[in-house]
DRENTORKOL-3810 file (N, C-alpha, C; in nm, 4 decimals):
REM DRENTORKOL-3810
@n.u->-1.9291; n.v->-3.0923; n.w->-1.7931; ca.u->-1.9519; ca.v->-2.9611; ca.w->-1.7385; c.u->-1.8944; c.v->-2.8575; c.w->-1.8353
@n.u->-1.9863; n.v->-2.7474; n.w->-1.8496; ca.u->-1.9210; ca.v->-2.6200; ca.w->-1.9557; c.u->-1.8206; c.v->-2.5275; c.w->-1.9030
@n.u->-1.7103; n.v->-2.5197; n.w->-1.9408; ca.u->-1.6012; ca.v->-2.4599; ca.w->-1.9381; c.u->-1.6877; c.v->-2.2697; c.w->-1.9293
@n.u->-1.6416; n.v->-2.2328; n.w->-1.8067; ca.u->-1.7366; ca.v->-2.1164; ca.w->-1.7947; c.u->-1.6184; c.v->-2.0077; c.w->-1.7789
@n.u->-1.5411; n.v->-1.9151; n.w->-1.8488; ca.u->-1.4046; ca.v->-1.8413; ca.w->-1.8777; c.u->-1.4315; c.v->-1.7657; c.w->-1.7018
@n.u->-1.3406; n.v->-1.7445; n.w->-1.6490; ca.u->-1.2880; ca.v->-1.6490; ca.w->-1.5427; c.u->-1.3210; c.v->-1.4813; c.w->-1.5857
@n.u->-1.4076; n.v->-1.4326; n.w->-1.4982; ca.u->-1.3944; ca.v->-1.2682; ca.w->-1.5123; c.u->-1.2542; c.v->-1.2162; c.w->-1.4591
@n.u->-1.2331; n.v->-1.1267; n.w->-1.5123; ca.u->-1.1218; ca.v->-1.0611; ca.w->-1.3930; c.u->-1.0950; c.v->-0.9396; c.w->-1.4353
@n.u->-1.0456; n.v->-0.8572; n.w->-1.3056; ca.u->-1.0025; ca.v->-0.6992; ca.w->-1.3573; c.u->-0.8671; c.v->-0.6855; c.w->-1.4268
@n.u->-0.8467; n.v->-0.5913; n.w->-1.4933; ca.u->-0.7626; ca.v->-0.5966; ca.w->-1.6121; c.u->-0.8021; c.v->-0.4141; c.w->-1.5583
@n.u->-0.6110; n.v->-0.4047; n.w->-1.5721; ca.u->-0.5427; ca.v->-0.2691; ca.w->-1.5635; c.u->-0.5287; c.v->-0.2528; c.w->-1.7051
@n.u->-0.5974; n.v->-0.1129; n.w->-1.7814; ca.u->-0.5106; ca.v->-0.1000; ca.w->-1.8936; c.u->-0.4667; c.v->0.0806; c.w->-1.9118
@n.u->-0.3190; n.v->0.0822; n.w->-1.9339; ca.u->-0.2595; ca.v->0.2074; ca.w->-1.9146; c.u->-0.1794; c.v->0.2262; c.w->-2.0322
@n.u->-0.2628; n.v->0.3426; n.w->-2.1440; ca.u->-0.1874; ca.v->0.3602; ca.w->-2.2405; c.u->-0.1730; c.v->0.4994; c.w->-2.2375
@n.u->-0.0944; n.v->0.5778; n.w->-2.3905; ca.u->-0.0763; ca.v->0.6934; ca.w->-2.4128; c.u->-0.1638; c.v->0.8110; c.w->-2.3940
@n.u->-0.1603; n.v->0.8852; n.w->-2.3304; ca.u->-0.2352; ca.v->1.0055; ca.w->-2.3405; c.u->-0.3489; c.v->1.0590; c.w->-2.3808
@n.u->-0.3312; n.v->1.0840; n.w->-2.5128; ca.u->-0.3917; ca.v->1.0927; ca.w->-2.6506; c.u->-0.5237; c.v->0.9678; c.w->-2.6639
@n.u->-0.4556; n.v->0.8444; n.w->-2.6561; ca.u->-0.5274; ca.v->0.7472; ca.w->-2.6691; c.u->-0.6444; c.v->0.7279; c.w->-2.5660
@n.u->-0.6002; n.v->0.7361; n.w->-2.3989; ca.u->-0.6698; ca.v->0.6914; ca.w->-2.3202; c.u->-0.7759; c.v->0.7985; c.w->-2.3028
@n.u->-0.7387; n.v->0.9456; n.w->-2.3682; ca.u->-0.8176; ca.v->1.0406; ca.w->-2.3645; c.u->-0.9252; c.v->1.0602; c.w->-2.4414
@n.u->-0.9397; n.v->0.9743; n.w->-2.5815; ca.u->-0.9923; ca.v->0.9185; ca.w->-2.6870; c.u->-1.0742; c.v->0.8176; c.w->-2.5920
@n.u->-1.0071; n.v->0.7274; n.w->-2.5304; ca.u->-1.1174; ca.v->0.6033; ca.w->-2.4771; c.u->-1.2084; c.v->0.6385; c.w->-2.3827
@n.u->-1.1791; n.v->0.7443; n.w->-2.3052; ca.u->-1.2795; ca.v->0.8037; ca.w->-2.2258; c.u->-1.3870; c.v->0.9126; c.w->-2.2282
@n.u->-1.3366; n.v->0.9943; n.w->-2.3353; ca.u->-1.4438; ca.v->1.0634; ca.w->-2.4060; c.u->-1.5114; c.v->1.0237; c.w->-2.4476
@n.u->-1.4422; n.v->0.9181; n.w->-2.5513; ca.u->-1.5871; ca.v->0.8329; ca.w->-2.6164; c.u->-1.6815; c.v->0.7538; c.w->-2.5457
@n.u->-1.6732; n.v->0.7076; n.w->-2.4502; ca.u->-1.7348; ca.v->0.6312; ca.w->-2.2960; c.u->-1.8268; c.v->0.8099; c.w->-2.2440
@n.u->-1.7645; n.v->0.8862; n.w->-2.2173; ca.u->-1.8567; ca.v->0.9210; ca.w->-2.1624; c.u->-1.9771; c.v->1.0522; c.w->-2.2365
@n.u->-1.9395; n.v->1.0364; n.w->-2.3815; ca.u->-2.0654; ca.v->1.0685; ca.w->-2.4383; c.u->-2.1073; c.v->0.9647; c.w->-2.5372
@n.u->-2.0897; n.v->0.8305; n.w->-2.5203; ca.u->-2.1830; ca.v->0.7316; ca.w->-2.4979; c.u->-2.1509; c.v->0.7390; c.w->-2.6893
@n.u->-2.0428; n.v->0.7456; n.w->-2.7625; ca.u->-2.0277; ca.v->0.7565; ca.w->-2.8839; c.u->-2.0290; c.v->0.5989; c.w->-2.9379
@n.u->-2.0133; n.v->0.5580; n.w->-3.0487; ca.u->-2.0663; ca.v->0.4529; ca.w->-3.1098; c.u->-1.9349; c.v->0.3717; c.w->-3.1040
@n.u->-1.8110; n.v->0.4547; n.w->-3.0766; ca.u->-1.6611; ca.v->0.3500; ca.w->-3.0873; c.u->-1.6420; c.v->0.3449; c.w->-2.9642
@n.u->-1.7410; n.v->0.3736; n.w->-2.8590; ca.u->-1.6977; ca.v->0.3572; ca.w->-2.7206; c.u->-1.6946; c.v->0.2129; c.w->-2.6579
@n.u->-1.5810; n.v->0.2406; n.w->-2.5486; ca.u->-1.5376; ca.v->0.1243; ca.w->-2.4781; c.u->-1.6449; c.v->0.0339; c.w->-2.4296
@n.u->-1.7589; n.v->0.1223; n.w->-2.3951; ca.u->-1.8775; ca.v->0.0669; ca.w->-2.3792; c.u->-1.9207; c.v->-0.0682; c.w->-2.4671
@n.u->-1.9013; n.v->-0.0161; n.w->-2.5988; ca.u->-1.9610; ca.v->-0.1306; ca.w->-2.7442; c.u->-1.8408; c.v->-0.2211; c.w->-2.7628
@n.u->-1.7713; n.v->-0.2826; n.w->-2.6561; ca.u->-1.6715; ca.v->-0.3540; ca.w->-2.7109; c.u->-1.7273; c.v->-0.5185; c.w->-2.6387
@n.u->-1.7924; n.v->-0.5561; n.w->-2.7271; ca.u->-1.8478; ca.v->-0.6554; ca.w->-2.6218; c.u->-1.7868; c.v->-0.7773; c.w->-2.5127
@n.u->-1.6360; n.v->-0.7841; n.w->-2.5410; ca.u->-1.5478; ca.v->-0.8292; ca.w->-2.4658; c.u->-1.5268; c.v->-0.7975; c.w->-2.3163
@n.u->-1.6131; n.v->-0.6363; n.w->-2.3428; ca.u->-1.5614; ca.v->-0.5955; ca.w->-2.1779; c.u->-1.6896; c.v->-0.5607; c.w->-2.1128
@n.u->-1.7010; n.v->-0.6524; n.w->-2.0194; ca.u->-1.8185; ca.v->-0.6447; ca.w->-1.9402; c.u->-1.8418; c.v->-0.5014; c.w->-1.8719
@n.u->-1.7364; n.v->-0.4186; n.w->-1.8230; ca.u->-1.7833; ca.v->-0.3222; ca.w->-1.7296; c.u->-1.6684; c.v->-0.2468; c.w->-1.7509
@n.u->-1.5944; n.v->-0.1164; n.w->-1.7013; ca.u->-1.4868; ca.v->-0.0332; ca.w->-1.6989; c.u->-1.4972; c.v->0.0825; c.w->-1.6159
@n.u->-1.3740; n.v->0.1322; n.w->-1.5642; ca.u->-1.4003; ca.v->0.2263; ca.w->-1.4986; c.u->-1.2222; c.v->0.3325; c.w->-1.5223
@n.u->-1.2686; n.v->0.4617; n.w->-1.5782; ca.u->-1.1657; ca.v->0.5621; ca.w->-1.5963; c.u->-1.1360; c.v->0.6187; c.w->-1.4820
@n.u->-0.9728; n.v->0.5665; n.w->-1.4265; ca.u->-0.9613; ca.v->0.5811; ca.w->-1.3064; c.u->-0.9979; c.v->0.7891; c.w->-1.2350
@n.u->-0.9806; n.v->0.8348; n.w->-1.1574; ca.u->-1.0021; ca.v->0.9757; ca.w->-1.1563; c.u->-0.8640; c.v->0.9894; c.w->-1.1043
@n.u->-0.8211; n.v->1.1313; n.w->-1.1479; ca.u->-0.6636; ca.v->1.1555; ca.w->-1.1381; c.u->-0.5667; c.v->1.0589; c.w->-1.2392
@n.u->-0.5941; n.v->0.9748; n.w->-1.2848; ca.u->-0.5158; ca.v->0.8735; ca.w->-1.3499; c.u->-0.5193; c.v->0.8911; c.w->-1.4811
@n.u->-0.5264; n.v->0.9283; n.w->-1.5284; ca.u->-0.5878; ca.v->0.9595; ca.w->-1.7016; c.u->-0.5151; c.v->0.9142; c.w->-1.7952
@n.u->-0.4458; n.v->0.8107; n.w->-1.7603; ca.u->-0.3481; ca.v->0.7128; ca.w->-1.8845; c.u->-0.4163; c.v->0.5843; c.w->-1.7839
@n.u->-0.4868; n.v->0.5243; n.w->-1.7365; ca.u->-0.5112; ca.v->0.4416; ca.w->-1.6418; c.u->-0.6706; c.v->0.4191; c.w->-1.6227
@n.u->-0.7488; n.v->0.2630; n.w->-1.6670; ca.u->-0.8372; ca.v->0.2384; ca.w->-1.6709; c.u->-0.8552; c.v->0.1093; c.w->-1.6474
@n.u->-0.9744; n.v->0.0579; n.w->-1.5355; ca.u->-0.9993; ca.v->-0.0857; ca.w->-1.4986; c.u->-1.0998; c.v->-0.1132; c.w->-1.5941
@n.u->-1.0532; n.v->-0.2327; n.w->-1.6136; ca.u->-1.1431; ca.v->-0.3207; ca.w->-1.7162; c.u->-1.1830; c.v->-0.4648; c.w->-1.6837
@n.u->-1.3443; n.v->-0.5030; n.w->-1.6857; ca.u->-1.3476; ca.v->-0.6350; ca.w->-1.6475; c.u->-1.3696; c.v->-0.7148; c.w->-1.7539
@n.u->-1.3695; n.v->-0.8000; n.w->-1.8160; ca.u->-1.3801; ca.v->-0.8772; ca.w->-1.9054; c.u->-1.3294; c.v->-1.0601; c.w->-1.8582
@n.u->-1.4108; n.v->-1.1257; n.w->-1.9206; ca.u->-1.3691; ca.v->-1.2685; ca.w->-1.9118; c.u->-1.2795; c.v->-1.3491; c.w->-2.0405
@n.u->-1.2422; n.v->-1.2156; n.w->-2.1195; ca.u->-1.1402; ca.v->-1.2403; ca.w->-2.2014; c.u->-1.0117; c.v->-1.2496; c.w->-2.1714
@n.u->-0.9284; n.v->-1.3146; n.w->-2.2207; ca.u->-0.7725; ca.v->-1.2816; ca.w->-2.1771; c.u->-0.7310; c.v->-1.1464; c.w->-2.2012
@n.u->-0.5828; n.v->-1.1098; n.w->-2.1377; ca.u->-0.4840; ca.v->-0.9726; ca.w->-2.1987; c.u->-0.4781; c.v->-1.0192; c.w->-2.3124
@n.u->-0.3870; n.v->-1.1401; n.w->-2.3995; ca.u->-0.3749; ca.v->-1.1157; ca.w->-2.5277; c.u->-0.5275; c.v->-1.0759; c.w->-2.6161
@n.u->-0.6542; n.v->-1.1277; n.w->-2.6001; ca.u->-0.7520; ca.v->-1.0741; ca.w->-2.6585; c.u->-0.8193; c.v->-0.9397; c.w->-2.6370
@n.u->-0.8152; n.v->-0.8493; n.w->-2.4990; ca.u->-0.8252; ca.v->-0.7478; ca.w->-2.5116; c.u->-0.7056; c.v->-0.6816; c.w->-2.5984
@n.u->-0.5836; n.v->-0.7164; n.w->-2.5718; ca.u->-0.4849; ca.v->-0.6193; ca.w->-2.6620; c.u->-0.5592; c.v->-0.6124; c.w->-2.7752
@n.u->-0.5682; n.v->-0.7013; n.w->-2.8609; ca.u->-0.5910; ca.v->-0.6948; ca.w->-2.9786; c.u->-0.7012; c.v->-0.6617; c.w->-2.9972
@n.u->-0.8227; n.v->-0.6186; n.w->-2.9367; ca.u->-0.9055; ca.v->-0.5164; ca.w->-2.9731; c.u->-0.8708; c.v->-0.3883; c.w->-2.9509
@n.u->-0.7765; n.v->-0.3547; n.w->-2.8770; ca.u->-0.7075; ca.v->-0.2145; ca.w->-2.8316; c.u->-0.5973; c.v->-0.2041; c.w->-2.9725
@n.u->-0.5422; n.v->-0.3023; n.w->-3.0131; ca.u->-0.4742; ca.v->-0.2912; ca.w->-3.1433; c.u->-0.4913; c.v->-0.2224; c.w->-3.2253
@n.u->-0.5930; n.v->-0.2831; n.w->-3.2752; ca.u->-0.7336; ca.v->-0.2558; ca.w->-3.4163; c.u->-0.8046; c.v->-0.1012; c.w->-3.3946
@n.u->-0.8086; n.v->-0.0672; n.w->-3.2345; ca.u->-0.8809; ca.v->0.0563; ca.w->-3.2679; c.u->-0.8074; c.v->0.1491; c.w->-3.2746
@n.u->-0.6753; n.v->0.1348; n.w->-3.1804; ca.u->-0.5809; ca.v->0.2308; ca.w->-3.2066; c.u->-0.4050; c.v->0.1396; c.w->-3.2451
@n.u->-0.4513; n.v->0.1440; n.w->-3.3710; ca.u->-0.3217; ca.v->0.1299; ca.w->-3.4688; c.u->-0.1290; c.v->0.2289; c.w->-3.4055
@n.u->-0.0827; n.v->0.1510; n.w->-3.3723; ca.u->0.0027; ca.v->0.2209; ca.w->-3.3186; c.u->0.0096; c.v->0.3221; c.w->-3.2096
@n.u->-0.0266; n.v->0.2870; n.w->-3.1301; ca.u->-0.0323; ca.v->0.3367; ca.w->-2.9922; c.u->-0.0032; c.v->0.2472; c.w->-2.8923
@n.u->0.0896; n.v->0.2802; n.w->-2.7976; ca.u->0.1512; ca.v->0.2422; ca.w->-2.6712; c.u->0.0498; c.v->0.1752; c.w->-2.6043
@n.u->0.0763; n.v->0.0932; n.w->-2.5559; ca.u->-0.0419; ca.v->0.0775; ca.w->-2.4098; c.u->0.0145; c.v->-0.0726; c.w->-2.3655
@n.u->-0.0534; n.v->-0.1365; n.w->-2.2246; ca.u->-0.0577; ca.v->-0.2318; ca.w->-2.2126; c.u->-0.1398; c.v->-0.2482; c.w->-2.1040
@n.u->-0.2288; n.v->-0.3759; n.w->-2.1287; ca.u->-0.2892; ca.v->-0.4442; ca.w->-2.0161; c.u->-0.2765; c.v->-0.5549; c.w->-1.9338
@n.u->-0.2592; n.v->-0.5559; n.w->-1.7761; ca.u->-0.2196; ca.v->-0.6480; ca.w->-1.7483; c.u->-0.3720; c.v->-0.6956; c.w->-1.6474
@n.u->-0.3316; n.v->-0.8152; n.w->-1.5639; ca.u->-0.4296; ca.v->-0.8344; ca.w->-1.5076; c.u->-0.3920; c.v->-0.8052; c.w->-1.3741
@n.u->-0.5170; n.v->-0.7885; n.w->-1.3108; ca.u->-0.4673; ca.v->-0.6976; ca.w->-1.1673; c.u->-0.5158; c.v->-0.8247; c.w->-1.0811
@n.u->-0.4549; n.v->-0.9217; n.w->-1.0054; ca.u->-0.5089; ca.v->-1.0177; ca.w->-0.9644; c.u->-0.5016; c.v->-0.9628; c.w->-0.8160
@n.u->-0.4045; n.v->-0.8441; n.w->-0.8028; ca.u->-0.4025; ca.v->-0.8421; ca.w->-0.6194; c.u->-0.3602; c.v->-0.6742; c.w->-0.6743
@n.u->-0.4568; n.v->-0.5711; n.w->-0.5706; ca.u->-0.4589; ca.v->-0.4746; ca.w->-0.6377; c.u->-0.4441; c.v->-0.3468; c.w->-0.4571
@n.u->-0.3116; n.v->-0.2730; n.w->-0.4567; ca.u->-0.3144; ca.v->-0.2045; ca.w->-0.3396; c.u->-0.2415; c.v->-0.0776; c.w->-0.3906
@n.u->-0.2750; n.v->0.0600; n.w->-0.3167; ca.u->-0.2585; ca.v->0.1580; ca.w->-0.3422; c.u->-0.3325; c.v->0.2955; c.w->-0.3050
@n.u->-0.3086; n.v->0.3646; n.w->-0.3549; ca.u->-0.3734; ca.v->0.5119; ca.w->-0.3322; c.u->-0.4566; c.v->0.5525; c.w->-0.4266
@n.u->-0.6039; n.v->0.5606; n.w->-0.4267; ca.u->-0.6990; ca.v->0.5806; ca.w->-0.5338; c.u->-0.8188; c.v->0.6446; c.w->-0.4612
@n.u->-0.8605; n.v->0.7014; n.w->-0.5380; ca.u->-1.0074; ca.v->0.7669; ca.w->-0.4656; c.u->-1.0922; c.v->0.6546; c.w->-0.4815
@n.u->-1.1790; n.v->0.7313; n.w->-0.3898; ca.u->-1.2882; ca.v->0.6320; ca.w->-0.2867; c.u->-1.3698; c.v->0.5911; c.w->-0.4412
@n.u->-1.3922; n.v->0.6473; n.w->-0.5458; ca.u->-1.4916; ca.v->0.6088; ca.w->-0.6607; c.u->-1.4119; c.v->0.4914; c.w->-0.7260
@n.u->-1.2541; n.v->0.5020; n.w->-0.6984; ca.u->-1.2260; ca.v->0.3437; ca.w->-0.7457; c.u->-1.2138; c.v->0.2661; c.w->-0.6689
@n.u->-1.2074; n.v->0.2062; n.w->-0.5631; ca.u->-1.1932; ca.v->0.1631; ca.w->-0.5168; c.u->-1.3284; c.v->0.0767; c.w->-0.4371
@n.u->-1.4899; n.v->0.2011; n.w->-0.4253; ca.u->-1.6033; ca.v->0.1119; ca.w->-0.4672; c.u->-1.6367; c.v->0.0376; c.w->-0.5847
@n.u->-1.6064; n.v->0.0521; n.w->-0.6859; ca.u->-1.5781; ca.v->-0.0188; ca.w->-0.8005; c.u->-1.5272; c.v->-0.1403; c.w->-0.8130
@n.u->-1.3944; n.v->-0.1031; n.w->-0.7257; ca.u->-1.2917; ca.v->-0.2504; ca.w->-0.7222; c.u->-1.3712; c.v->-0.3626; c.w->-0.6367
@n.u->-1.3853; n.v->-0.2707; n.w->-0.5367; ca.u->-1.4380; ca.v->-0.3635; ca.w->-0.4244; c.u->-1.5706; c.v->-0.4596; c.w->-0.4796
@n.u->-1.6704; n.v->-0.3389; n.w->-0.5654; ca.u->-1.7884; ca.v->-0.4272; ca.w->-0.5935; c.u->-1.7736; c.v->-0.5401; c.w->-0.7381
@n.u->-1.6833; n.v->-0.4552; n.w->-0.8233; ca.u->-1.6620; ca.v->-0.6101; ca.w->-0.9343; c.u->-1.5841; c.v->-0.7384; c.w->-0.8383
@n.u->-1.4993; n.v->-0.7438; n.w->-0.7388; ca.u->-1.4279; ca.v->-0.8484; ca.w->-0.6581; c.u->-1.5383; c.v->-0.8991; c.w->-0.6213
@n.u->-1.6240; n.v->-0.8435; n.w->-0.5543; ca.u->-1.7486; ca.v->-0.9414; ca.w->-0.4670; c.u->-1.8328; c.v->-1.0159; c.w->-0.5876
@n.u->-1.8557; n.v->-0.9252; n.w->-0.6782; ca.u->-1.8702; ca.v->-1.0422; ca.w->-0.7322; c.u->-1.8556; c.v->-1.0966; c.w->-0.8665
@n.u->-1.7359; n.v->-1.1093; n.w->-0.8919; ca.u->-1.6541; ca.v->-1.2563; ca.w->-0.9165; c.u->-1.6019; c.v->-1.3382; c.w->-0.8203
@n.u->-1.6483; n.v->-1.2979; n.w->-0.7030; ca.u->-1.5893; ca.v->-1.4326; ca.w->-0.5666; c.u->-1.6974; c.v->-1.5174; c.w->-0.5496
@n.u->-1.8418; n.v->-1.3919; n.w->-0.5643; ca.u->-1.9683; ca.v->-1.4339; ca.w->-0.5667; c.u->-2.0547; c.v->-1.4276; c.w->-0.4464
END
C-alpha cells in the first residue's frame, strides 16, 4: 500500500513586515506568492491577525520552514501544527477551518 502523507493545518505567525509581504503577494496574485508554493495546498490570512496565517499542506513544519527560510532570509516566524484549534476568530476563519477539517476527516 502507498504511503499517502497526512494533510493538516499549519499555524504560521511571523514578523510584520514579512507576513505583510506574504499577503500582499497572495492577494494580487504576484509570481512569489504563497499561492505558487507548491507545498501548500490552500491558505488563509487570518482577518484582524496580520502576523497570523493558516496553512494546509501535507508537508511537515520542518519543510514548510524551510521554504519560509529561503524566501525570507532572516526573518522571525514559526509554524506549528494546529491539530486542535479553539478561540476567537471571525466567522471567515473559522468557515475555512471548519471546511479544510471536513475534509481531511473526509
Amino acid at each position: 500500500m502507498p504511503f499517502i502523507p497526512q494533510t493538516r493545518i499549519y499555524l504560521l505567525h511571523g514578523e510584520k513586515d514579512m507576513m505583510s509581504s506574504v499577503a500582499l503577494s497572495a492577494l494580487l496574485h504576484l509570481p512569489n506568492s504563497i499561492e505558487n508554493i507548491p507545498i501548500i495546498r490552500n491558505f488563509l490570512s487570518v482577518p484582524n491577525l496580520p502576523e497570523a496565517m493558516f496553512l494546509i499542506s501535507s508537508s511537515t513544519a520542518t519543510e514548510l520552514a524551510a521554504e519560509f527560510r529561503t524566501r525570507f532570509p532572516g526573518k522571525l516566524f514559526v509554524i506549528t501544527s494546529a491539530d486542535e484549534i479553539d478561540g476567537l476568530l471571525p466567522k471567515v476563519a473559522w468557515d475555512f477551518l471548519n471546511a479544510q477539517r471536513t475534509q481531511l476527516v473526509g
